[in-house]
C-alpha positions in Angstrom: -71.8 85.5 100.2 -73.0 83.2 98.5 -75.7 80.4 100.3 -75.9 77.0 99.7 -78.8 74.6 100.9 -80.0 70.8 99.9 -82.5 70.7 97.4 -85.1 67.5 97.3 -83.9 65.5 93.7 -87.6 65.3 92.8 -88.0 69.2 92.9 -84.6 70.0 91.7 -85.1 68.2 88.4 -88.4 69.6 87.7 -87.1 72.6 88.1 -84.4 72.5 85.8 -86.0 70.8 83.2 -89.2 70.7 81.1 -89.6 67.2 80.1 -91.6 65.7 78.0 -93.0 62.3 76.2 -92.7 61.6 72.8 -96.5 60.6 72.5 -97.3 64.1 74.3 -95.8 65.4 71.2 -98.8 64.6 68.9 -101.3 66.1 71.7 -102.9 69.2 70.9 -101.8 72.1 72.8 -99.8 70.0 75.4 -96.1 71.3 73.6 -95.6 75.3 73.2 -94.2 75.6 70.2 -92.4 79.1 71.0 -90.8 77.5 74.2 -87.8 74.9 74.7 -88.5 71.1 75.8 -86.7 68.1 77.1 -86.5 64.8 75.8 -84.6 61.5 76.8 -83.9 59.5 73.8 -81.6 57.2 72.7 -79.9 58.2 69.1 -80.2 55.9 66.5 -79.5 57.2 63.2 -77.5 59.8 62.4 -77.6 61.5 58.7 -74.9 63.3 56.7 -73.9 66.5 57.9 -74.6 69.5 55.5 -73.5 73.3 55.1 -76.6 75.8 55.4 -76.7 79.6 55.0 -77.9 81.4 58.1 -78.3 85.1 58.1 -75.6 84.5 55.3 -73.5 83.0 57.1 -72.3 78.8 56.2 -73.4 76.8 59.4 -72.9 72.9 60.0 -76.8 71.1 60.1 -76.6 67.5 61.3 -80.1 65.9 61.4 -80.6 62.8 63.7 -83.4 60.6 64.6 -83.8 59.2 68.7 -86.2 56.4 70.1 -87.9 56.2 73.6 -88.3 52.8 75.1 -92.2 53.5 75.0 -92.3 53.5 71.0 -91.1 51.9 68.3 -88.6 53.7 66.3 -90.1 54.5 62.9 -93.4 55.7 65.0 -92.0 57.9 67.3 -92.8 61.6 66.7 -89.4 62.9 67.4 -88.6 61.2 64.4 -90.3 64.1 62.1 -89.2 66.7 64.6 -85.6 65.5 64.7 -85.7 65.4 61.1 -85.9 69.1 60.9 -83.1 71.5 60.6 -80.7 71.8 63.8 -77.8 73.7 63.9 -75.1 72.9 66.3 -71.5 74.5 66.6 -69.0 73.4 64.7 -67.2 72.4 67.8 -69.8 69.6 68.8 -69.9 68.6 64.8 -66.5 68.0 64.8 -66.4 66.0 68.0 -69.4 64.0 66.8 -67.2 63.2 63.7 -64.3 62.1 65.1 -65.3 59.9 67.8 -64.0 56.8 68.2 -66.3 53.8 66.5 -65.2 50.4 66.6 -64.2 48.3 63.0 -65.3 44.4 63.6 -67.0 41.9 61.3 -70.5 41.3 60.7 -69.9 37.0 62.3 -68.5 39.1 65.2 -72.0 41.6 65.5 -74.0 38.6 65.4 -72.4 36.2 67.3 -72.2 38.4 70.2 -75.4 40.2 69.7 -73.6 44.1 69.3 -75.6 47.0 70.1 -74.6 50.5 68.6 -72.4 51.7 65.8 -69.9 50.2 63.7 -67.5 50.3 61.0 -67.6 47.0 59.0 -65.8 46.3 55.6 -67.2 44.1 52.7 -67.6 43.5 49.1 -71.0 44.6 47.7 -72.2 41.2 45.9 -75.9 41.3 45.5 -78.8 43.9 45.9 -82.7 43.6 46.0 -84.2 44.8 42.9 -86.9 47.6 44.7 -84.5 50.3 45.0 -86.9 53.5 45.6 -90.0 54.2 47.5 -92.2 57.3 46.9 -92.1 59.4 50.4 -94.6 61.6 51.8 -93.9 65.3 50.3 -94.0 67.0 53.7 -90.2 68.0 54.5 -90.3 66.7 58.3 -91.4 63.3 57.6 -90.6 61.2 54.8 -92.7 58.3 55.6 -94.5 56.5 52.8 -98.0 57.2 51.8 -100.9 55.1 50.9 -102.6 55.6 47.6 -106.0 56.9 47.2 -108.0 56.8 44.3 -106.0 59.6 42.5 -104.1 60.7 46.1 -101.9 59.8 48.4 -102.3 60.0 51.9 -100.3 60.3 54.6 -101.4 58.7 57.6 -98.0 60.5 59.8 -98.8 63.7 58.8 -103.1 63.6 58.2 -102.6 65.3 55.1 -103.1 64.4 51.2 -100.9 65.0 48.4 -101.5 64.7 44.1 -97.9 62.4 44.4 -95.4 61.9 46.4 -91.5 62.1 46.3 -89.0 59.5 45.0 -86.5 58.1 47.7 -83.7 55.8 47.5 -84.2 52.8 49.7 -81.5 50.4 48.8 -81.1 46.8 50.4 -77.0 45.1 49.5 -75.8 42.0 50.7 -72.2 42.4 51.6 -69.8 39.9 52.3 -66.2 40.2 54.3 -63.7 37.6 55.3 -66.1 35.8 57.5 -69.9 35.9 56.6 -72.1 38.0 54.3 -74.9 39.8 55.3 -77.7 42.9 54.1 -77.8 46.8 54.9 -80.3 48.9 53.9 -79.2 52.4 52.9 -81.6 55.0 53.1 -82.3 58.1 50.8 -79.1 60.7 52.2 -76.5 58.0 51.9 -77.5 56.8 48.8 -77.6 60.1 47.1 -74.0 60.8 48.4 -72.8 57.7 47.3 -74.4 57.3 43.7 -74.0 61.1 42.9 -77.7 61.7 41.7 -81.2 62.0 43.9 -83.4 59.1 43.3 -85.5 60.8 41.7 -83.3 62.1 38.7 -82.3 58.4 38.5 -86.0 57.6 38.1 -86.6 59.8 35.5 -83.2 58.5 33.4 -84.8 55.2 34.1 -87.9 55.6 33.2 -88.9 51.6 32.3 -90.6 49.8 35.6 -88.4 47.3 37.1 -85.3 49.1 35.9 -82.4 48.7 37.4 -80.6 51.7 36.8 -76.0 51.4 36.0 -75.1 53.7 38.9 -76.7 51.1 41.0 -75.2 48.0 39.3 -71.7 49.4 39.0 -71.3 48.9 43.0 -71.2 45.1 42.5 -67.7 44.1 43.5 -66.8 47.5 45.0 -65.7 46.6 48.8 -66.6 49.6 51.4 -66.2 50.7 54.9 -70.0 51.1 55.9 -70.7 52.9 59.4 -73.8 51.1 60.5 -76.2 50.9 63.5 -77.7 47.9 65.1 -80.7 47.9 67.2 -81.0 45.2 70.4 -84.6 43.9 69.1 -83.2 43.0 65.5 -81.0 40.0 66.9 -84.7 38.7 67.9 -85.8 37.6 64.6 -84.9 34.4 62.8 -83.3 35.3 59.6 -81.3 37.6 57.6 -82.0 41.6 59.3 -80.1 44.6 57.4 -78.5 47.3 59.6 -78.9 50.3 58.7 -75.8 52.4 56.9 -75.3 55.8 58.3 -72.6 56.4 56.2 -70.1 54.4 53.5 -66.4 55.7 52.7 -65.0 54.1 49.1 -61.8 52.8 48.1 -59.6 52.4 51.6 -57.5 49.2 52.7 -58.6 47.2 55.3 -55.9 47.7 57.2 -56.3 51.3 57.7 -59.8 51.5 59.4 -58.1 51.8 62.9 
C-alpha cells in the first residue's frame, strides 16, 4: 500500500531540486562539477543543430544560450556553460524544430513591441562593412578579447592567448513590404549560410577593409530569417538588429505558414 501525505511547497521543492544562480556559477567551490544543478532561465538564442560521434555513434548537439532576470545576457555565465556540448534525444530535437513560430513583418514587431521568436521575410539591401571580430580562443566562450602589448586577454575567461580566433559578426539591413530594418548574424549562421568559416574568408581576403564576394553576393537575395527579440531592445531610440537564429534561401512568401 502505498501512503500518501501533504508535503510543505517550500520543502518539497528543495527537495527535488538543486537550484542554483547564475552568478553562484563563477564562485569557487560553490558548484560540484561531478554533480547535476538547476537553473531557471529564459532561452534566448538558439544555434544550429549539429551531428556528433559519441562512443561512435551520430548524436543530435543543439547548443543554446539562457538569461536570468538578475544579469544581462551577454554577461551571464550560463552563457559559456550553455555554449558547451549538450546532447539531447532526437525526440526533443525534432520537436524543438518543428514547433510552431509565427511569420509577421518587422512594422508589425515594432509597432507592437513583440517579444520572442519569429520568422520574417526581406530583401538583403545593405550591410555594415565590419563583418568579423577576433573571439577569445577558449571553446566555451567566444567573447572578444582585449589586446595586450603582444596578447590578448580575456577578461571572461582570466586567461591570455598569442591571438585569438576570427568570427563572423555580420550586421544587414533588410527590407519587406512594409519597413526595413537590421539583424545581426552571428558566427554559426553565417558560416552555414556563406559556406566558408570566417576565418578561411579572412585569409582569401587578406587586404584590411575587404569586403569579401560571398558577402556582397547576398545583396538582393530576399530570405526567411528566424529571429529573436528581446523586451529591453524596444527601449532604445533608434535602429536595434535582432538577432538571426537561423535564415532559409530561396522560398515564396507565401509558403512560410
Amino acid at each position: 500500500m502505498i501512503k500518501v501525505s501533504d508535503q510543505d511547497d517550500s520543502v518539497f521543492l528543495k527537495n527535488m531540486f538543486k537550484f542554483k544562480d547564475f552568478g553562484s556559477l563563477k564562485v569557487p567551490g560553490c558548484v560540484d562539477g561531478n554533480k547535476l544543478i538547476d537553473l531557471i532561465g529564459r532561452v534566448v538564442s538558439i544555434h544550429e543543430p549539429k551531428v556528433i560521434q559519441v562512443n561512435k555513434k551520430p548524436q543530435r548537439l543543439i547548443d543554446f544560450v539562457i538569461e536570468d532576470c538578475g544579469l544581462p545576457r551577454f554577461f551571464t555565465p550560463i552563457r559559456s556553460i550553455s555554449s558547451s556540448s549538450r546532447i539531447i534525444g532526437s525526440g526533443s530535437l525534432e520537436a524543438m524544430l518543428n514547433e510552431i513560430i509565427t511569420v509577421t513583418s518587422l512594422k508589425d514587431i515594432h509597432d507592437e513591441k513583440k517579444v520572442g521568436e519569429f520568422w520574417v521575410f526581406g530583401e538583403i539591401i545593405d550591410f555594415e562593412h565590419d563583418w568579423y571580430f577576433t573571439a577569445c580562443r577558449n571553446k566555451g566562450c567566444g567573447k572578444k578579447p582585449q589586446e595586450t602589448e603582444d596578447k590578448m586577454y580575456c577578461k571572461s575567461c582570466d586567461k591570455q592567448w598569442s591571438d585569438g580566433i576570427i568570427k563572423y559578426r555580420l550586421v544587414i539591413a533588410i527590407l519587406d513590404d512594409d519597413q526595413d530594418g537590421q539583424l545581426l548574424l552571428w558566427d554559426n549562421v553565417c558560416s552555414s549560410l556563406l559556406g566558408i568559416t570566417a576565418s578561411e574568408l579572412k585569409v582569401k581576403y587578406s587586404e584590411e577593409g575587404c569586403m569579401p564576394n560571398e558577402i556582397k553576393e547576398l545583396l538582393g537575395k530576399t530570405m526567411k530569417f528566424r529571429i529573436v527579440t528581446r523586451q529591453e531592445q524596444f527601449n532604445y531610440r533608434g535602429n536595434v538588429a535582432f538577432t538571426v537564429l537561423g535564415v532559409k534561401n530561396g522560398e515564396r512568401y507565401d509558403t512560410l505558414a
